[in-house]
C-alpha positions as MATLAB code, in Angstrom:
seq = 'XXXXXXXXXXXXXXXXXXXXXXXXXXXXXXXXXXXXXXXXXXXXXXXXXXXXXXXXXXXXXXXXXXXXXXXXXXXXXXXXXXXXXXXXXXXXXXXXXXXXXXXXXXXXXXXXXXXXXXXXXXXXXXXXXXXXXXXXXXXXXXXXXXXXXXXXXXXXXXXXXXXXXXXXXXXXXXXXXXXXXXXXXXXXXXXXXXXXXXXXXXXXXXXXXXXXXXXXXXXXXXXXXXXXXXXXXXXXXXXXXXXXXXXXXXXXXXXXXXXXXXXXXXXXXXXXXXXXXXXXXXXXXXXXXXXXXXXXXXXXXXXXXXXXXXXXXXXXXXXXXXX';
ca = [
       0.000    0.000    0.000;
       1.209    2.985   -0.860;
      -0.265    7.237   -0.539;
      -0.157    9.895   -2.286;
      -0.612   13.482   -1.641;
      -2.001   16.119   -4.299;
      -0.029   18.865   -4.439;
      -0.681   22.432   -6.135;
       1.166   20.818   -9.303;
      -1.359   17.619   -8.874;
      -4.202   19.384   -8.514;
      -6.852   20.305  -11.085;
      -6.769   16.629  -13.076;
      -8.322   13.382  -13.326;
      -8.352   10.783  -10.860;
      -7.291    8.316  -13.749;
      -5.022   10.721  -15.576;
      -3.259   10.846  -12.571;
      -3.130    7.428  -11.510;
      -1.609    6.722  -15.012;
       0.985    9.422  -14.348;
       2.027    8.040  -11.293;
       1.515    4.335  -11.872;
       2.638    3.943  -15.584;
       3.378   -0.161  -14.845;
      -0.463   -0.222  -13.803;
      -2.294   -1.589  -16.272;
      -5.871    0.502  -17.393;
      -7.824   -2.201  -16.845;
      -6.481   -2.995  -13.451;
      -6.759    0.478  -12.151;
     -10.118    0.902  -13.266;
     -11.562   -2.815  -11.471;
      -9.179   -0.895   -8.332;
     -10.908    2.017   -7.992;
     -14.589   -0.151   -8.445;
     -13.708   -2.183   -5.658;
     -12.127    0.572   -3.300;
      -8.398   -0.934   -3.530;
      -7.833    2.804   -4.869;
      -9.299    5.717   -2.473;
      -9.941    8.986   -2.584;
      -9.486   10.621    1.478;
     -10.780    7.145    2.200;
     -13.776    6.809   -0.076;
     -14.416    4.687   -3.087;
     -13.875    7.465   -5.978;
     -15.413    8.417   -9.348;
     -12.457    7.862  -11.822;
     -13.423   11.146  -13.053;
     -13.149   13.636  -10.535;
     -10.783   16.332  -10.117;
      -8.159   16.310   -7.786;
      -7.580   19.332   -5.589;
      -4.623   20.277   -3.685;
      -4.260   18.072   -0.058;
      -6.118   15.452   -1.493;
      -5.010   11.806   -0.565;
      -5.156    9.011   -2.816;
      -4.391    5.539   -1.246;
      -3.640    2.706   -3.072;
      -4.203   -1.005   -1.998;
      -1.731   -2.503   -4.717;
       0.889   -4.862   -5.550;
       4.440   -3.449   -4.898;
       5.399   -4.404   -8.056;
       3.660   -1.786   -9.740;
       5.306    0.449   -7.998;
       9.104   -1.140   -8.839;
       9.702   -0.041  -12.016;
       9.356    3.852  -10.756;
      12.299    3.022   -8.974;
      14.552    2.018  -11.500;
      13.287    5.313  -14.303;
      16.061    6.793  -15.725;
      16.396   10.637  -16.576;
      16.912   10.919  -20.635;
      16.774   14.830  -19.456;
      20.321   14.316  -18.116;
      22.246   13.365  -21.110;
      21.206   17.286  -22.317;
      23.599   20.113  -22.738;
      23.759   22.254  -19.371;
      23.945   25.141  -21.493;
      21.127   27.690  -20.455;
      21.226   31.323  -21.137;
      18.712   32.910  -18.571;
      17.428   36.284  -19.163;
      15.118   35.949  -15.881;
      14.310   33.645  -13.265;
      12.361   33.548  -10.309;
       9.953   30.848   -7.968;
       7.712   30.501  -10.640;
       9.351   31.133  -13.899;
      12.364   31.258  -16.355;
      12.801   33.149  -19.373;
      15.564   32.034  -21.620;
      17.076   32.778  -24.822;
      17.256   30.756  -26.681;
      19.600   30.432  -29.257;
      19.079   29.687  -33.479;
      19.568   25.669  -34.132;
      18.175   24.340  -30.800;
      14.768   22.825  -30.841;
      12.086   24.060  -28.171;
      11.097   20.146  -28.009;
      11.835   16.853  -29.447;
      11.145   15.999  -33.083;
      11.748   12.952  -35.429;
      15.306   13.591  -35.447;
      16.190   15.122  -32.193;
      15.191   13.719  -28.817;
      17.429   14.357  -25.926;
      19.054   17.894  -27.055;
      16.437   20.737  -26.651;
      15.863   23.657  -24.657;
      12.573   22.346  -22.655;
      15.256   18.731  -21.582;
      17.952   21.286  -20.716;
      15.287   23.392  -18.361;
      14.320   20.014  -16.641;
      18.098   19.082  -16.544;
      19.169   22.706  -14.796;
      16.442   22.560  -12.361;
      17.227   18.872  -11.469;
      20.617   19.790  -10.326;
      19.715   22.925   -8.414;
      17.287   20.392   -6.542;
      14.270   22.315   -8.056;
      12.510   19.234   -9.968;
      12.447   16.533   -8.380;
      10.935   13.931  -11.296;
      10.373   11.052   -8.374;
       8.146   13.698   -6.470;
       6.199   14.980   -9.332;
       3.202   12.325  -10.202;
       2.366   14.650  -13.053;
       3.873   18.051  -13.847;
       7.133   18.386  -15.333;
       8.994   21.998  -16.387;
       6.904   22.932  -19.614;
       7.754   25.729  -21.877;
       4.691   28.292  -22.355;
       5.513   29.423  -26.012;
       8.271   27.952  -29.074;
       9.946   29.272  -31.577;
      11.135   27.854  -34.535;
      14.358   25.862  -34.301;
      16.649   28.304  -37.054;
      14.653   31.073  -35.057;
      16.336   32.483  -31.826;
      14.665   34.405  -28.799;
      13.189   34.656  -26.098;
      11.181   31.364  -24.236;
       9.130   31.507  -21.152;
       9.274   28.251  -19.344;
       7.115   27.245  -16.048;
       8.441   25.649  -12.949;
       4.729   24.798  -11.852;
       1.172   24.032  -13.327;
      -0.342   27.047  -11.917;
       2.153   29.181  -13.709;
       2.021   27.324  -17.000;
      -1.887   27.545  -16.532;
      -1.431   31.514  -16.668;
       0.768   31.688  -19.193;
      -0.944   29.895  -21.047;
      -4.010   31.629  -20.830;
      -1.966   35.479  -21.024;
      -0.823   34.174  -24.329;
      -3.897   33.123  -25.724;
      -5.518   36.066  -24.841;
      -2.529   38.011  -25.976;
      -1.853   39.877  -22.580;
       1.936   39.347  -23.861;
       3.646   42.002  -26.371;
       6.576   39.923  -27.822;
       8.258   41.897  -30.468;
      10.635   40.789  -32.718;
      14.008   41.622  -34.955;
      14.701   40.958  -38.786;
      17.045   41.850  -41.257;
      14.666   42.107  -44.646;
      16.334   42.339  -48.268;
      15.692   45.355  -49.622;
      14.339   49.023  -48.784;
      10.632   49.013  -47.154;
       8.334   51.441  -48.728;
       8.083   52.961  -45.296;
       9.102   53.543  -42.504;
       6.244   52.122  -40.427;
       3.263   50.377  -41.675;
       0.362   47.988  -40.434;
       0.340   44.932  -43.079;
      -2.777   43.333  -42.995;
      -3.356   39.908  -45.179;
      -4.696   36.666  -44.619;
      -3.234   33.358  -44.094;
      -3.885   30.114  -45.098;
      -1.796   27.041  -43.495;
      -0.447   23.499  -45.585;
       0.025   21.410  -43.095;
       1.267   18.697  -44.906;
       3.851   21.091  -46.827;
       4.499   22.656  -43.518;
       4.408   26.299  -44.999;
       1.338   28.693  -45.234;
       0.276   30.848  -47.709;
      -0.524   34.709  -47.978;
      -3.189   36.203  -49.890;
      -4.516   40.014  -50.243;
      -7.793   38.882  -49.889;
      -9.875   36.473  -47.623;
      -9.600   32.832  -49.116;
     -11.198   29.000  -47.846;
      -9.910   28.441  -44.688;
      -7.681   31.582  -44.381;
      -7.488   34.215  -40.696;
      -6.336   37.116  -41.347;
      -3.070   38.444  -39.862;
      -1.617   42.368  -39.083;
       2.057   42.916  -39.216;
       3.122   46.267  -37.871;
       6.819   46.795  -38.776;
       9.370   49.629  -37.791;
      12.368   50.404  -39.854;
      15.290   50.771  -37.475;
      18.428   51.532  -40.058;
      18.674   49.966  -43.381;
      22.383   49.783  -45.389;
      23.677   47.744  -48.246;
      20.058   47.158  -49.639;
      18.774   45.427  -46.497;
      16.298   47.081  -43.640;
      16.811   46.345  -39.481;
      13.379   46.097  -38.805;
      11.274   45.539  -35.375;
       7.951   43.461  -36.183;
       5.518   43.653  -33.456;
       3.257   40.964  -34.549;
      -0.877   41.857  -33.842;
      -1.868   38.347  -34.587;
       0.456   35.163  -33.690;
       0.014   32.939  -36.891;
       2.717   30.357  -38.047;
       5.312   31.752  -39.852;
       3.482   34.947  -40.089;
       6.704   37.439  -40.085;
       8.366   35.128  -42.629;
       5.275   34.478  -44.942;
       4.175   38.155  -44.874;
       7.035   40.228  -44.972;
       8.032   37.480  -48.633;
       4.430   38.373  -49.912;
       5.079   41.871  -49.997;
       8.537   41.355  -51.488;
      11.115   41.538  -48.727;
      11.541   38.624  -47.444;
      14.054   37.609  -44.508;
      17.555   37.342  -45.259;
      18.405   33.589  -44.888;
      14.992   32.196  -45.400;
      15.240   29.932  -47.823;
      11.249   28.722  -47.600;
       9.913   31.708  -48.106;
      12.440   33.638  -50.334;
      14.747   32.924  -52.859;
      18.112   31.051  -52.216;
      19.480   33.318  -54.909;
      19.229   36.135  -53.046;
      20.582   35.269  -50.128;
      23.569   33.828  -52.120;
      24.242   36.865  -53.357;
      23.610   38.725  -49.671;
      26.238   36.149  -48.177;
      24.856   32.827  -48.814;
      22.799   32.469  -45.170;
      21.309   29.321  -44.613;
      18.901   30.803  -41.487;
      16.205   33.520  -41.261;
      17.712   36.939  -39.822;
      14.548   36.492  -37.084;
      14.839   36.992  -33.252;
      12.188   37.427  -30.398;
      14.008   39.718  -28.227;
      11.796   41.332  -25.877;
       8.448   40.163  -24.048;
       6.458   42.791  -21.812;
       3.461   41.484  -19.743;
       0.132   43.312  -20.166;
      -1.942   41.825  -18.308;
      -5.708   43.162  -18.157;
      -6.982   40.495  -16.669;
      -6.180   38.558  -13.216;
      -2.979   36.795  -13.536;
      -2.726   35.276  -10.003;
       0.280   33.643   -9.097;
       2.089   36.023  -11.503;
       0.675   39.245  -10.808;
       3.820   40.809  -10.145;
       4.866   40.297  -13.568;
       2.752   42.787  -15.035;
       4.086   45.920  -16.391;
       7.524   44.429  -16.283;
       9.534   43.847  -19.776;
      12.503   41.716  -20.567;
      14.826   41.760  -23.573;
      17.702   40.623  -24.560;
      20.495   42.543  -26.993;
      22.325   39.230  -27.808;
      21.219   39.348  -31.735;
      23.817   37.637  -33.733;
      23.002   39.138  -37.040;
      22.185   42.447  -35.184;
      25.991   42.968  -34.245;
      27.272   42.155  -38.178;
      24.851   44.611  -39.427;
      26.249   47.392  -37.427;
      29.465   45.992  -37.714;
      29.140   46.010  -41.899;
      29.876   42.411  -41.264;
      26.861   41.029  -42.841;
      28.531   40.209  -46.155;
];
């Protein structure tokens, strides 16, 4: 027999969900004949396997140690991850890193172990802040992701309350990100709104700009600033009024300057000529926190901004080092 205690990082899920979590070597079928016949408890009552868990709850569990074995022997594939971590801010509840072009937010078909979200789990596992054989559920998430040739800024939550606010802030776009490009060529001005719509391929994994509403299109707005512009390219800060994917890349190509390096959405000829990059001159470099609603936990966040001035392609501009 074995107990469990909900904590604030527990709380808010399935019974089952979290059973499953906690008991991975328990098979469904098992757990769900458990909790009919009371072998699994809720503060000492037979329990619904639906019900939410809140925060001080105790779950008991009549079962065979054996089940419980395997947790023993789990082995971290979070520590064979780079240390490397540049942290712009960090506090109780959060961590904002940059992050840097070429690292993946999270595992894809080709990468597993190396990405930012694995090094996050592996820097708070050594400073003894995640402690994987404590947590029955939650592990250090990342609240937003860029692009893996894209660098900038990442928010990352040490808890589920604060991932469950970021979350929401970014949905409801209580969080000004704005971003930095190098664009070929001179803009038409020197600020401008670009409004278009956007229509995504998911199975080409690129999306699509037109001037005017298509099937299955949203539209986007694209407010740009020219910052300096020399040897036919423009510094530009994009503060982006709509989040789409690939919305700075896609938009800024359809009106003709696309991204220096991009070679999805412009044309590799150009950016042979323009020093041959083979990655997009893109980089979320500051976040500010707007919030208008209540933000809880994170209330103290608001009004507060956080940037970083480690641009790689920024520095070779001003250095005439671009090409």
């Amino acid at each position: 027999m074995k107990t469990f205690t909900i904590t604030a990082n527990d709380a808010g899920q399935r019974l089952d969900k979290f059973i499953a979590k906690c008991v991975p070597a328990l098979p469904k079928t098992l757990m769900y004949k458990y909790l009919r016949t009371k072998r699994i408890k809720r503060n000492g009552k037979k329990a619904e396997f639906s019900v939410k868990l809140a925060a001080g709850d105790v779950i008991d569990m009549y079962i065979s140690d054996e089940f419980f074995g395997q947790i023993q022997e789990k082995k971290y594939d979070f520590l064979s991850a780079p240390k490397s971590l540049d942290i712009v801010y960090e506090d109780e509840n959060i961590m904002i890193l940059n992050k840097k072009a070429g690292v993946l937010c999270h595992p894809d078909n080709n990468e597993y172990v190396d990405t930012l979200v694995a090094r996050v789990k592996r820097y708070l596992y050594e400073k003894g802040k995640y402690k994987p054989e404590q947590e029955n559920s939650f592990v250090p998430s990342l609240a937003n992701r860029i692009d893996r040739n894209t660098g900038g800024l990442v928010l990352a939550a040490k808890n589920a309350e604060a991932l469950r606010v970021l979350n929401q802030k970014i949905k409801d776009r209580e969080l000004t990100k704005l971003y930095m490009c190098i664009a070929i060529g001179e803009m038409p001005k020197t600020r401008d709104l670009l409004t278009a719509y956007l229509r995504k391929d998911s199975d080409k994994n690129k999306v699509f700009i037109t001037n005017k509403e298509a099937p299955d299109s949203r539209i986007i707005k694209t407010e740009y600033t020219v910052l300096d512009y020399r040897k036919g390219v423009s510094l530009l800060q994009i503060n982006l009024l709509t989040g789409r994917t690939h919305q700075i890349r896609a938009h800024l190509a359809h009106i003709g300057h696309p991204l220096l390096g991009d070679g999805k959405y412009g044309r590799n000829e150009q950016n042979k000529k323009l020093g041959g990059y083979k990655k997009q001159c893109l980089y979320s470099y500051s976040i500010r926190f707007d919030f208008t609603t209540d933000a809880g936990i994170l209330s103290y966040l608001n009004g507060k901004s956080f940037s970083t001035d480690d641009i790689w392609f920024k520095t070779a501009f001003y250095n005439d080092d671009l090409f």
